[in-house]
BAFI-3210 file (N, C-alpha, C; in Angstrom, 3 decimals, decimal comma, padded with zeros to 6 digits):
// residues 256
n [1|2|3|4|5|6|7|8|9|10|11|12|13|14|15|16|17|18|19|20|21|22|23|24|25|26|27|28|29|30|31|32|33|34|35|36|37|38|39|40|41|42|43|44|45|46|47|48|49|50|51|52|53|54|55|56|57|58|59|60|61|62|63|64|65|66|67|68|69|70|71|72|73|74|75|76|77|78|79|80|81|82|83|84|85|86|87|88|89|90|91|92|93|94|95|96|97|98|99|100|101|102|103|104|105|106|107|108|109|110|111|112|113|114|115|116|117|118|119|120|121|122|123|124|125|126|127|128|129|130|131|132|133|134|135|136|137|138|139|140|141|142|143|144|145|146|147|148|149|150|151|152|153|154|155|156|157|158|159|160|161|162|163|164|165|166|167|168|169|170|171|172|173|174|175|176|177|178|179|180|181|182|183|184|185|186|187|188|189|190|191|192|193|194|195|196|197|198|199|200|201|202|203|204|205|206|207|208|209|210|211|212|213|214|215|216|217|218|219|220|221|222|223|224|225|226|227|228|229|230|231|232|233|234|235|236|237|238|239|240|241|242|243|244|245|246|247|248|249|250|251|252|253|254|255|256]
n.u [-015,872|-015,963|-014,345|-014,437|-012,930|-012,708|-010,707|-008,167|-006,131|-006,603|-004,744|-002,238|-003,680|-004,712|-002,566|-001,188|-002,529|-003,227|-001,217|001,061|-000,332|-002,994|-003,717|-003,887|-005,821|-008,273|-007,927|-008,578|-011,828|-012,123|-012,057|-012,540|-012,297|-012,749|-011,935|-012,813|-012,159|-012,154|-011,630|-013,032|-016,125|-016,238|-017,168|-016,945|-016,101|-013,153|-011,844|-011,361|-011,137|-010,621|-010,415|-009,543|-009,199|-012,018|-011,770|-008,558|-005,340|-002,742|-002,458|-005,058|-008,667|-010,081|-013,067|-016,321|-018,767|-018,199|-017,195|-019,730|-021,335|-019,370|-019,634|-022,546|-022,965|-022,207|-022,837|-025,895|-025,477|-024,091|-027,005|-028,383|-028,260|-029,557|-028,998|-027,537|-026,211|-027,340|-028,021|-026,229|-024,293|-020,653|-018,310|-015,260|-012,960|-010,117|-007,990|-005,445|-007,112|-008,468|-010,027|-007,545|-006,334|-006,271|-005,962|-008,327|-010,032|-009,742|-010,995|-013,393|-014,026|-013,668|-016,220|-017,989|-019,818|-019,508|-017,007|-016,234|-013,390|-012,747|-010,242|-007,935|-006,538|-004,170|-004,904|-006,997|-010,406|-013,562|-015,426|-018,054|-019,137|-017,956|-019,304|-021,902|-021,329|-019,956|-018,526|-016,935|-013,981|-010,647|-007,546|-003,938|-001,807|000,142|001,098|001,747|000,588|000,943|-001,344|-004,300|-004,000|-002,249|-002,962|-005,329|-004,614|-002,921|-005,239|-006,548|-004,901|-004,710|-007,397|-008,695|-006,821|-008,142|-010,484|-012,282|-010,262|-008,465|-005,950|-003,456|-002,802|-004,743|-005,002|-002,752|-003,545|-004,009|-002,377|-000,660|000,989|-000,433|-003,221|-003,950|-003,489|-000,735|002,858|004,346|006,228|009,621|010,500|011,652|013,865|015,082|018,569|019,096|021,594|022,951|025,643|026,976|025,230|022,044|019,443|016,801|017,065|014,381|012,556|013,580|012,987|010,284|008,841|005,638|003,946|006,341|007,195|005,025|004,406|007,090|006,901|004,537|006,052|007,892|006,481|005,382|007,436|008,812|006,391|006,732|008,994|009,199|006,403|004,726|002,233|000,494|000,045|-001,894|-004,483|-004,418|-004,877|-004,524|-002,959|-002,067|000,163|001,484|001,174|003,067|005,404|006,383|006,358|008,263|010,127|010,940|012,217|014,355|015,718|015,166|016,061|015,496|013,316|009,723]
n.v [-062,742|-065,202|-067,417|-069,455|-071,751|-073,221|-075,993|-077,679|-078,373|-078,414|-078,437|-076,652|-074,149|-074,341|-074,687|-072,377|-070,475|-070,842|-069,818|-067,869|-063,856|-064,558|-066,794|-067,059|-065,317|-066,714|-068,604|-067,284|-066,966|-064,515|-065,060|-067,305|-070,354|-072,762|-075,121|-076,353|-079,595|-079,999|-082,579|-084,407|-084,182|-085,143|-085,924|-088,866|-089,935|-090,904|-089,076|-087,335|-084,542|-082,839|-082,365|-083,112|-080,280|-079,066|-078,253|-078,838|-077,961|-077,313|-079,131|-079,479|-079,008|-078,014|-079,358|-078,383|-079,633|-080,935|-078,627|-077,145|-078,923|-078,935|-076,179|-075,993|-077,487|-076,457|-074,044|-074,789|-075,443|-073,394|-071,714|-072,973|-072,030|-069,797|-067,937|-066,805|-064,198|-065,587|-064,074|-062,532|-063,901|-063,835|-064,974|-065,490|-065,685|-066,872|-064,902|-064,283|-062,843|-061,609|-058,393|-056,405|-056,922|-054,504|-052,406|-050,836|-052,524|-054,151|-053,736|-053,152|-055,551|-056,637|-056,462|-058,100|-060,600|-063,596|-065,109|-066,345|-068,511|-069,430|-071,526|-072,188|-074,623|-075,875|-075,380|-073,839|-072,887|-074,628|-072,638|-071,984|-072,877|-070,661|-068,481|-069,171|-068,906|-067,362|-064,193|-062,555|-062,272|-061,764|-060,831|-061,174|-059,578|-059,084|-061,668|-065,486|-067,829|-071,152|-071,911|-071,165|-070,924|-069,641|-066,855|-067,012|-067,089|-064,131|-062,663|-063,138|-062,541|-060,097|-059,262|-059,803|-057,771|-055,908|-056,825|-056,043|-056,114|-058,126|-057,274|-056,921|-053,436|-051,111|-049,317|-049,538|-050,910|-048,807|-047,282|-047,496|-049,229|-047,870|-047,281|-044,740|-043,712|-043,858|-044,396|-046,098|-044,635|-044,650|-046,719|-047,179|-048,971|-049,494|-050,681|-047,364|-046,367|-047,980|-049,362|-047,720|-045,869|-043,430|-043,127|-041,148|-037,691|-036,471|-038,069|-038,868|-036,549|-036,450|-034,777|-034,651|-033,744|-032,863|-034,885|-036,161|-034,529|-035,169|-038,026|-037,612|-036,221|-038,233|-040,157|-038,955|-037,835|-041,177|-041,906|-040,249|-040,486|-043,587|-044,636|-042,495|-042,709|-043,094|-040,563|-039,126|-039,945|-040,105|-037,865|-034,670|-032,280|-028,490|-027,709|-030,592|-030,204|-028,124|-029,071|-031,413|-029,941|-028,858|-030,759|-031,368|-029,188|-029,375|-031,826|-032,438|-034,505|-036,895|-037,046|-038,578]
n.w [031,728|029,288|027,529|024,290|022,569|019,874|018,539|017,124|018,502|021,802|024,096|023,478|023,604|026,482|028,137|027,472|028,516|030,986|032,295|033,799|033,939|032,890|033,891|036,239|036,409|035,503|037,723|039,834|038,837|037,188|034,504|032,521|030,534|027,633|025,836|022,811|021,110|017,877|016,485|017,800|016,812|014,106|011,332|009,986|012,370|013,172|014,139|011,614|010,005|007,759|004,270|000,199|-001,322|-003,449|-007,032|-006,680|-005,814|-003,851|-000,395|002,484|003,436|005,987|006,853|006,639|008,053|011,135|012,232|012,086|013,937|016,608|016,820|017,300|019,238|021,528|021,403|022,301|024,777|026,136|025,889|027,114|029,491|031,599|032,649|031,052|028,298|025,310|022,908|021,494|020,523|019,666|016,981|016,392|013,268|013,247|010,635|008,280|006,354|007,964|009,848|010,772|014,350|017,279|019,915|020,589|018,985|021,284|023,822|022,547|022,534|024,931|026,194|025,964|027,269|026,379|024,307|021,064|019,783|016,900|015,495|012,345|010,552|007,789|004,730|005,386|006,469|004,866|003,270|003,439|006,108|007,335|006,455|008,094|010,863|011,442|013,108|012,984|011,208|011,985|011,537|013,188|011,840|008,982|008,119|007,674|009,696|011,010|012,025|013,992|016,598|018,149|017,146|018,382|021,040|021,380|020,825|023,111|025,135|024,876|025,262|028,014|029,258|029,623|031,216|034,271|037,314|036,374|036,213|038,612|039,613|038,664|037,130|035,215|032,759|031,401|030,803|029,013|026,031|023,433|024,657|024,406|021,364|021,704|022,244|025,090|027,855|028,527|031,470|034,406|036,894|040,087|040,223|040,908|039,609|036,763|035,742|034,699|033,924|034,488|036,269|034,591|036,294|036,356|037,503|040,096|041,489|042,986|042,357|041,089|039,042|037,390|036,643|035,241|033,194|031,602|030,976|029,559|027,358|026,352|025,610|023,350|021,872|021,416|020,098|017,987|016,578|016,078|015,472|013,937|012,399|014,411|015,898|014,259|014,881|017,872|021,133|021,120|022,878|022,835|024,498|023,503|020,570|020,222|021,837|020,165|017,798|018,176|018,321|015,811|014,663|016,081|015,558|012,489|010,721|012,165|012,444|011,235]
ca.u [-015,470|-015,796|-013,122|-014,104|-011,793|-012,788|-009,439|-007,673|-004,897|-006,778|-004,039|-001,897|-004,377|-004,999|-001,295|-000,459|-003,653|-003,319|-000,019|001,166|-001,687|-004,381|-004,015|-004,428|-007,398|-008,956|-008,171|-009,683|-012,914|-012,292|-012,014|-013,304|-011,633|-012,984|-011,620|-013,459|-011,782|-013,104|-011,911|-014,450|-017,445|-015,661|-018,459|-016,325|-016,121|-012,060|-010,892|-010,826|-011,914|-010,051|-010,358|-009,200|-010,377|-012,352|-011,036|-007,579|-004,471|-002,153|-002,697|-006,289|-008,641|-011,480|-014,478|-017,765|-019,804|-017,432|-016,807|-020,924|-021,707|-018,690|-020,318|-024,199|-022,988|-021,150|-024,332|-026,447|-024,767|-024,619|-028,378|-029,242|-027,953|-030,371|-028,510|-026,106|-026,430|-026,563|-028,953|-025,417|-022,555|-019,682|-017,451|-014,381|-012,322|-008,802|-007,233|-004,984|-008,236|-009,578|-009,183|-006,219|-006,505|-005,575|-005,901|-009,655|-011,128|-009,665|-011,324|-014,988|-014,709|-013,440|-017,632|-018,979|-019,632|-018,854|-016,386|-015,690|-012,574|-012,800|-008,770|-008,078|-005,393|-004,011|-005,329|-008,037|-011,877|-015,006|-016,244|-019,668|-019,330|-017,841|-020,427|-022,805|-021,735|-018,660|-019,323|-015,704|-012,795|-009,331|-005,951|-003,148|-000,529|000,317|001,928|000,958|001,162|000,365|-003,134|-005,129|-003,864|-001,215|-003,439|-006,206|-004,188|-002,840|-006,195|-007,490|-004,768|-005,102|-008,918|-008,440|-006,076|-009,060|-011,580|-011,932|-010,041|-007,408|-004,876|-003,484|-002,807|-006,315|-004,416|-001,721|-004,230|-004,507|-001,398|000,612|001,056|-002,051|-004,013|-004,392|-002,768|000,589|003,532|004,462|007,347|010,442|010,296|013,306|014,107|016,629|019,072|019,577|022,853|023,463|026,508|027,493|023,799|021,923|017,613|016,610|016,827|013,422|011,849|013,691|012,532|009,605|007,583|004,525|003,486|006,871|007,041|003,739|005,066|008,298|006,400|003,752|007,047|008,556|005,553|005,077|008,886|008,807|005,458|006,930|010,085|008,596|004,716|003,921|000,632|-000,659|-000,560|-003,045|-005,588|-004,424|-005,786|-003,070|-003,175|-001,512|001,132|001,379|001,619|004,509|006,432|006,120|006,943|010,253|012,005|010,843|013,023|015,974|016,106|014,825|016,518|015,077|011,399|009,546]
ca.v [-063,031|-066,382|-067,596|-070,780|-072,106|-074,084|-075,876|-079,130|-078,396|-077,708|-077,959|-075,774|-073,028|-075,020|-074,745|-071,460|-069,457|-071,116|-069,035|-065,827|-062,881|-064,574|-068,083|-066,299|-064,360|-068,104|-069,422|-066,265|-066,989|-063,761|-065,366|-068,551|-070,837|-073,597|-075,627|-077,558|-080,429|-080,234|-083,414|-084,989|-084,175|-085,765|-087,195|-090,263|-090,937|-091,335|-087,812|-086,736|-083,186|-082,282|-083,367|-082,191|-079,260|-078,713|-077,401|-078,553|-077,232|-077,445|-078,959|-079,857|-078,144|-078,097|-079,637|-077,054|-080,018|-080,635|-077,135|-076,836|-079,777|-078,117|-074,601|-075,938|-078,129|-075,329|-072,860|-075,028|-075,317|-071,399|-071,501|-073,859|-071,389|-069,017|-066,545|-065,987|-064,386|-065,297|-063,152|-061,740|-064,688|-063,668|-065,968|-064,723|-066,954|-066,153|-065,354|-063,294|-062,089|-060,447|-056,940|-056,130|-056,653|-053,602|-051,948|-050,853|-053,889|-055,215|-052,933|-053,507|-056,909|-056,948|-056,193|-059,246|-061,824|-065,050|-064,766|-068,040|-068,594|-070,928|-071,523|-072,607|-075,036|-076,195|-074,361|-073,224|-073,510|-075,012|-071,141|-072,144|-072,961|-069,801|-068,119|-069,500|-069,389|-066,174|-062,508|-061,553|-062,608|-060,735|-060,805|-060,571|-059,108|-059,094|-062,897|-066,497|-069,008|-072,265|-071,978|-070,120|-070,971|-068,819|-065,788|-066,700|-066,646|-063,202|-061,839|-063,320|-062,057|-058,767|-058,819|-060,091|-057,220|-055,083|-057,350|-055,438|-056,791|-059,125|-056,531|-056,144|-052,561|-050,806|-048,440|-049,865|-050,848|-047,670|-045,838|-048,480|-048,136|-047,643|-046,788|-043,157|-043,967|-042,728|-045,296|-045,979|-043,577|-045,255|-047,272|-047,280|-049,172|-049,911|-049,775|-045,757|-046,025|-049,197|-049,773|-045,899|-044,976|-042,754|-042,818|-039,652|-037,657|-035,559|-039,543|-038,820|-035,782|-036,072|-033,522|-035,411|-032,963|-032,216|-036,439|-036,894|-033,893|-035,893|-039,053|-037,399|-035,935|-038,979|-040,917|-038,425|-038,486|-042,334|-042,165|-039,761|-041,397|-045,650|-044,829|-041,559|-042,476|-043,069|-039,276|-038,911|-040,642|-039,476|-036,775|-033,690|-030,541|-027,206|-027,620|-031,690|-029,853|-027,379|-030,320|-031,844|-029,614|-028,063|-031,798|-031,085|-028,072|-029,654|-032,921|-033,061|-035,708|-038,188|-037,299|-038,966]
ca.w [030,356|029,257|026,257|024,292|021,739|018,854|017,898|016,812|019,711|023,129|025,039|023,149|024,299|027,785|028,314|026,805|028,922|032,345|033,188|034,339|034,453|032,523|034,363|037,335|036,871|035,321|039,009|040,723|038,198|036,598|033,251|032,314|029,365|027,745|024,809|022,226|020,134|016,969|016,179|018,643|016,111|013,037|010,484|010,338|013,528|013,423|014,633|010,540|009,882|006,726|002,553|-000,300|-001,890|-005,041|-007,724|-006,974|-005,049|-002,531|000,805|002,879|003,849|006,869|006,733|007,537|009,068|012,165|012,801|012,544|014,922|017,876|017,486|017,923|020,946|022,313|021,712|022,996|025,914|026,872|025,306|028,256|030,774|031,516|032,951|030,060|026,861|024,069|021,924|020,277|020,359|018,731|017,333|015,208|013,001|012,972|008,816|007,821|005,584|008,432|009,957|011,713|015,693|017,575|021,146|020,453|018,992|022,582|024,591|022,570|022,891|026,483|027,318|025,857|028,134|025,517|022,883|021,122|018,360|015,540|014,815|011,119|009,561|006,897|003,652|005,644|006,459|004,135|003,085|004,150|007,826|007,747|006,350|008,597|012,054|011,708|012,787|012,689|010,620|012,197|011,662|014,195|011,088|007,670|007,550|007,948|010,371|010,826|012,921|014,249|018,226|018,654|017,349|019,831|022,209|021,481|021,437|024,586|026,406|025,152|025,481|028,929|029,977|029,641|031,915|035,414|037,911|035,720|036,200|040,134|039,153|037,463|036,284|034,524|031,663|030,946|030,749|027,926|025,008|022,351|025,288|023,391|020,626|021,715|022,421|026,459|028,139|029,384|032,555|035,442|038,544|041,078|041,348|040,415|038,047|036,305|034,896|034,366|033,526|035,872|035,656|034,909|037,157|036,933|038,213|041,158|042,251|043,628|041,709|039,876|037,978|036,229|036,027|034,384|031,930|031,199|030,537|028,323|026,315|026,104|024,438|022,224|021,294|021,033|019,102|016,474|015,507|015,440|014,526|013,714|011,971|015,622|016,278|013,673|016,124|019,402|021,393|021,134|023,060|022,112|024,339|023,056|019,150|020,191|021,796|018,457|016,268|018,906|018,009|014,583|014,701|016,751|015,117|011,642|009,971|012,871|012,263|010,063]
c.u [-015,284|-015,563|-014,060|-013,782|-012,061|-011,197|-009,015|-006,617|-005,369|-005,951|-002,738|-002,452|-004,124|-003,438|-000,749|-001,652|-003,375|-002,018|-000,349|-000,046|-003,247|-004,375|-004,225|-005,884|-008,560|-008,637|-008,734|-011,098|-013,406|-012,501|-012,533|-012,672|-012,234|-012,726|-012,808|-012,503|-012,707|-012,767|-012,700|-015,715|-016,551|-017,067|-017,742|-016,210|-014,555|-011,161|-010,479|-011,546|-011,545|-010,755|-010,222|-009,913|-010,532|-011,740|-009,711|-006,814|-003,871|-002,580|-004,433|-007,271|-009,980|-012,547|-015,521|-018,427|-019,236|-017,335|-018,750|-021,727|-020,858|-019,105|-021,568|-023,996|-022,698|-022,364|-025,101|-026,398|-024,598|-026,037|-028,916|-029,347|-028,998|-030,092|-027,456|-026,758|-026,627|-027,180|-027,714|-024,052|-021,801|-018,500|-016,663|-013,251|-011,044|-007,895|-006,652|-005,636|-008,489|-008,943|-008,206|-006,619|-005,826|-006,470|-007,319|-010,541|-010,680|-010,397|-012,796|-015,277|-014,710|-015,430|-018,266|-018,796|-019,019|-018,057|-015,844|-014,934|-012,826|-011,036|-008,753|-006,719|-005,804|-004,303|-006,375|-009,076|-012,883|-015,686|-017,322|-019,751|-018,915|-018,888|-021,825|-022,713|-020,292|-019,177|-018,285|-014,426|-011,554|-008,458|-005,053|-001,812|-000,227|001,348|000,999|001,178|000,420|-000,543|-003,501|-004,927|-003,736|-002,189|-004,766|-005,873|-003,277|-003,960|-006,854|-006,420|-004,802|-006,278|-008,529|-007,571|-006,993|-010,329|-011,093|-011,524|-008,544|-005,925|-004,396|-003,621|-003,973|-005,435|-003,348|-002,012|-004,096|-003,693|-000,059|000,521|-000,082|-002,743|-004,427|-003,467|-001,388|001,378|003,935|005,527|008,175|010,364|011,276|012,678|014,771|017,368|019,329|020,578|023,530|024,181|027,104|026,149|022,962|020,265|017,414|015,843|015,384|012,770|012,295|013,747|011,520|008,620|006,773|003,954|004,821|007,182|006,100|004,356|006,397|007,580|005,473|005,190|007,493|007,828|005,678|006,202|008,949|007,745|005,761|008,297|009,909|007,277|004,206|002,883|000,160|-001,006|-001,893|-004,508|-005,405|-004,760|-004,272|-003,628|-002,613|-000,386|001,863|002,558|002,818|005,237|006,728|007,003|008,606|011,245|011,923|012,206|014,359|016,545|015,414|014,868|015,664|013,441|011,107|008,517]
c.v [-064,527|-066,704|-069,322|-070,727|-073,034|-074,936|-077,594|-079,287|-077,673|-077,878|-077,005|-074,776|-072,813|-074,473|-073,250|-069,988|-069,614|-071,139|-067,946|-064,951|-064,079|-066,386|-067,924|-065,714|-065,454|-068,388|-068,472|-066,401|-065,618|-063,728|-066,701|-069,231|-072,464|-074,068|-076,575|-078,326|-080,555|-081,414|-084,536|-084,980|-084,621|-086,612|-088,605|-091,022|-091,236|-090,208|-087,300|-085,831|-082,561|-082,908|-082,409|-081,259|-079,017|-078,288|-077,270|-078,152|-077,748|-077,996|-079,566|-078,863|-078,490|-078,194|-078,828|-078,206|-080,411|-079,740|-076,701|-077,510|-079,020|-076,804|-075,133|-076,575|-077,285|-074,192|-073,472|-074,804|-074,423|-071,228|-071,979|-072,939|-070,735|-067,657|-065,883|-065,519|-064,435|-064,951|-062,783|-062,752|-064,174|-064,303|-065,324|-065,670|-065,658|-066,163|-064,087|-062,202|-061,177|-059,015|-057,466|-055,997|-055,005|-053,133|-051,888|-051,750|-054,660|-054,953|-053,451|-054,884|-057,611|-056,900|-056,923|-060,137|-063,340|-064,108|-066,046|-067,726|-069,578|-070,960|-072,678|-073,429|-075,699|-075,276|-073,712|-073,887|-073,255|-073,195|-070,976|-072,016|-071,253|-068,108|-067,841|-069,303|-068,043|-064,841|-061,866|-062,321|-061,077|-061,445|-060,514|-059,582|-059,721|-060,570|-063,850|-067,438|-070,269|-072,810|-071,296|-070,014|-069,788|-067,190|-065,189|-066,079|-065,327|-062,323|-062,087|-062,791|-060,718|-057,915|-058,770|-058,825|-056,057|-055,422|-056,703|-056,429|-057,999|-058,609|-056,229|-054,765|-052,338|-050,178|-048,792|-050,295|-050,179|-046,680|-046,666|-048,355|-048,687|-047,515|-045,495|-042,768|-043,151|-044,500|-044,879|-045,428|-044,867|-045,628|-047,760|-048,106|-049,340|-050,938|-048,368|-045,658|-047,641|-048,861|-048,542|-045,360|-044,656|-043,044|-041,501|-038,681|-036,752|-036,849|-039,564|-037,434|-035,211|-035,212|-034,044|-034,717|-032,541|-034,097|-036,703|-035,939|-034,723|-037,469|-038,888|-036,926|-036,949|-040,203|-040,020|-038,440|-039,956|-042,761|-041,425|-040,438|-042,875|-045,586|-043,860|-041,769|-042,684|-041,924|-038,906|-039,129|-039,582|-037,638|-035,604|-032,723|-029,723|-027,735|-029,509|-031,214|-029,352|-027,828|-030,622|-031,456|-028,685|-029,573|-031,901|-029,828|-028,889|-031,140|-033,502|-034,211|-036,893|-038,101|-037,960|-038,422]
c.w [030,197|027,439|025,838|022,712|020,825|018,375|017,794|017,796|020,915|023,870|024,785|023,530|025,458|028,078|028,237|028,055|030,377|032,871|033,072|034,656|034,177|033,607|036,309|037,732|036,023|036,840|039,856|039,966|037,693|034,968|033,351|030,468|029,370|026,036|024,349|020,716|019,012|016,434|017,099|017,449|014,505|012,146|010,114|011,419|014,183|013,292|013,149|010,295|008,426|005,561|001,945|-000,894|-003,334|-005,868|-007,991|-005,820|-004,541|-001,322|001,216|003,159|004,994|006,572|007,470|008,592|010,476|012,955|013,073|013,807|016,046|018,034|017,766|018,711|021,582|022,204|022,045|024,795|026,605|026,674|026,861|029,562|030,618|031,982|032,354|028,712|026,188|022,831|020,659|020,572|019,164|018,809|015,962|015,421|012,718|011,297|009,269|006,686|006,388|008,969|010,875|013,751|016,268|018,917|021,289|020,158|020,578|023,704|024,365|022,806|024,143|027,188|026,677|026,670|027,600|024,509|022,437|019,462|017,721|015,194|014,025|011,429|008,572|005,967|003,555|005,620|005,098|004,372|003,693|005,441|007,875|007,557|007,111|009,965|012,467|011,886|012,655|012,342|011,282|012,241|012,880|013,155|009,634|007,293|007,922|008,811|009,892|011,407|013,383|016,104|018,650|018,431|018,337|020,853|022,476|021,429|022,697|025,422|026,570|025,691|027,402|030,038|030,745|030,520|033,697|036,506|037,467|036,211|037,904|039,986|038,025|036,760|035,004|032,643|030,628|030,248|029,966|026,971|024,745|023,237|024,968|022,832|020,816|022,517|024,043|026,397|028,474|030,975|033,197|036,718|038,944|040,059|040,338|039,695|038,032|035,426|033,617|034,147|034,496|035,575|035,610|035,774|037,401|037,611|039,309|042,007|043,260|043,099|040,477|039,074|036,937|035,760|034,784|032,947|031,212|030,425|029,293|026,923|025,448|025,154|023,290|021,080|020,367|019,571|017,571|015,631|015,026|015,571|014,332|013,647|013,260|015,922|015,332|014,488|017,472|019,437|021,889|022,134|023,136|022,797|023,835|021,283|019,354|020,492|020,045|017,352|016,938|018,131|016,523|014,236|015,050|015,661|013,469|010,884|010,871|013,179|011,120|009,753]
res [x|x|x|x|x|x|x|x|x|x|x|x|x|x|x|x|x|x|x|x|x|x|x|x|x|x|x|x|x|x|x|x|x|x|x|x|x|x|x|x|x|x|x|x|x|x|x|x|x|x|x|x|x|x|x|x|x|x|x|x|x|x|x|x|x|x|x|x|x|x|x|x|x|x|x|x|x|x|x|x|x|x|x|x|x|x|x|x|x|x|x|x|x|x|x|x|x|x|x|x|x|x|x|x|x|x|x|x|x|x|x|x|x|x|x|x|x|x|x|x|x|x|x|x|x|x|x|x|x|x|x|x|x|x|x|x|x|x|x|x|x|x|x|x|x|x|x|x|x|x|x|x|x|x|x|x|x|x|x|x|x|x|x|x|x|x|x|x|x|x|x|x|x|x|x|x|x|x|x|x|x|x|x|x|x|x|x|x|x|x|x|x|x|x|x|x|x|x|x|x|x|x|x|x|x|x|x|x|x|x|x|x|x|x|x|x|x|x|x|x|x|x|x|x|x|x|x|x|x|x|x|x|x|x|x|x|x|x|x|x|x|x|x|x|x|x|x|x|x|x|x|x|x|x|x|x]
***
C-alpha cells in the first residue's frame, strides 16, 4: 500500500503516520508514505496557492493549477515505474461533501496499491482541478474542520489496518467493531477484580465455545442500545434474533 498526500502541511501527516502501528509497518516496508507540498508548484513561484474567489465571499480559496502541476508530477512519477499501476489511480479529496467513510470503504480501498489524498483549506478547492483529477470526494462526519490532514490521516490508518500483515495479530482486524456490522464485546485483563469488580466470570472458565457465545451476546447487546441501525446490515442468525428480541422483552424502555 503506498499513501501519498497532497497537502500544504507534510509534516503534519509525516509526524502524525510515522508512530505507533502504522509507523511501524512504514519501517517494515509494509506501507509506504509519501508527502507532496503543494506549495512547491506555486505559479508564482513564492509558496502562494490560494486567491480570492469569484463571485465574492468569505475567506480564500485553492488554486486548481498547483494542485494540477503536484498530481501530474506525482503521476508521472508512479507512471515511470513499470511495475506499478496505474491504469486506475485513485485520488480522493477530503469535504465534508463527500460520502461518509466507514469500515467497508476501508476494506475496498485497502486492495489498491496507490491511494493519493488531495487535503483542502481554507474555503476550499478551484471546482475544476477537482473535476479533473478526483474519483472520490469522502467525508470523515457531519462537521468541519480546518483541512483536510487530520481526515487523511484517519483514513489511512483505517485503510492500513486492513493491509496484510500491519496488524501483529491477523485476527484482531477482524473481530472489532463494524467488522459485521455489530459493535465489539467488552474486553478484560489482569488483574481479575479491580477495585471490587470481578471479570466475568464465563472469560474465566475456560470453555470457548460458551466465551465466543458471551461475546457474540454482548455485541449484539451493545449494538442494540448505541447503533441499532447497524443490525439492519449485519448478518443475524435465529438464535442472534431470539437474543434480540429476549432483552426486548426484559428491558424495553432501554431498546431503541
Amino acid at each position: 500500500m503506498n499513501f501519498h498526500v497532497m497537502t500544504l502541511f507534510p509534516e503534519m501527516i509525516e509526524q502524525g503516520m510515522n508512530t505507533s502501528i502504522t509507523g511501524r509497518a512504514i519501517a517494515k516496508g509494509l506501507l509506504s508514505l509519501e508527502t507532496i507540498n503543494i506549495r512547491d508548484y506555486s505559479v508564482t513561484g513564492n509558496g502562494r496557492i490560494d486567491d480570492y474567489p469569484y463571485g465574492g465571499g468569505a475567506g480564500m480559496v485553492m488554486q486548481a493549477e498547483p494542485i494540477y502541476r503536484a498530481y501530474e508530477d506525482l503521476r508521472s512519477r508512479i507512471t515511470d515505474d513499470p511495475t506499478k499501476d496505474t491504469e486506475h489511480l485513485r485520488v480522493i479529496y477530503l469535504t465534508p461533501q463527500g460520502r461518509v467513510f466507514h469500515q467497508e470503504m476501508a476494506q475496498e480501498m485497502a486492495r489498491e496499491e496507490h491511494l493519493i489524498f488531495l487535503c483542502g483549506h481554507y474555503e476550499g478547492v478551484d471546482e475544476r482541478v477537482i473535476e479533473a483529477i478526483v474519483t472520490d470526494q469522502v467525508s470523515i462526519g457531519d462537521y468541519v474542520l480546518t483541512g483536510g490532514e487530520l481526515p487523511a490521516m484517519v483514513m489511512m490508518d483505517a485503510i492500513s489496518r486492513m493491509v496484510p500483515g500491519v496488524l501483529s495479530n491477523a485476527e484482531s482486524g477482524q473481530s472489532e467493531s463494524f467488522s459485521d456490522h455489530l459493535l465489539e464485546y467488552p474486553q478484560y485483563s489482569r488483574p481479575e477484580i479491580w477495585r471490587g469488580q470481578s471479570v466475568p466470570s464465563v472469560l474465566l472458565s475456560g470453555h470457548h465455545g460458551n466465551v465466543d457465545r458471551w461475546r457474540r451476546e454482548q455485541s449484539l447487546l451493545r449494538t442494540q442500545q448505541n447503533r441499532p441501525e447497524l443490525l439492519n446490515n449485519a448478518d443475524l442468525s435465529k438464535g442472534d434474533l431470539a437474543f434480540l428480541e429476549s432483552i426486548k422483552q426484559k428491558n424495553p424502555e432501554k431498546v431503541q
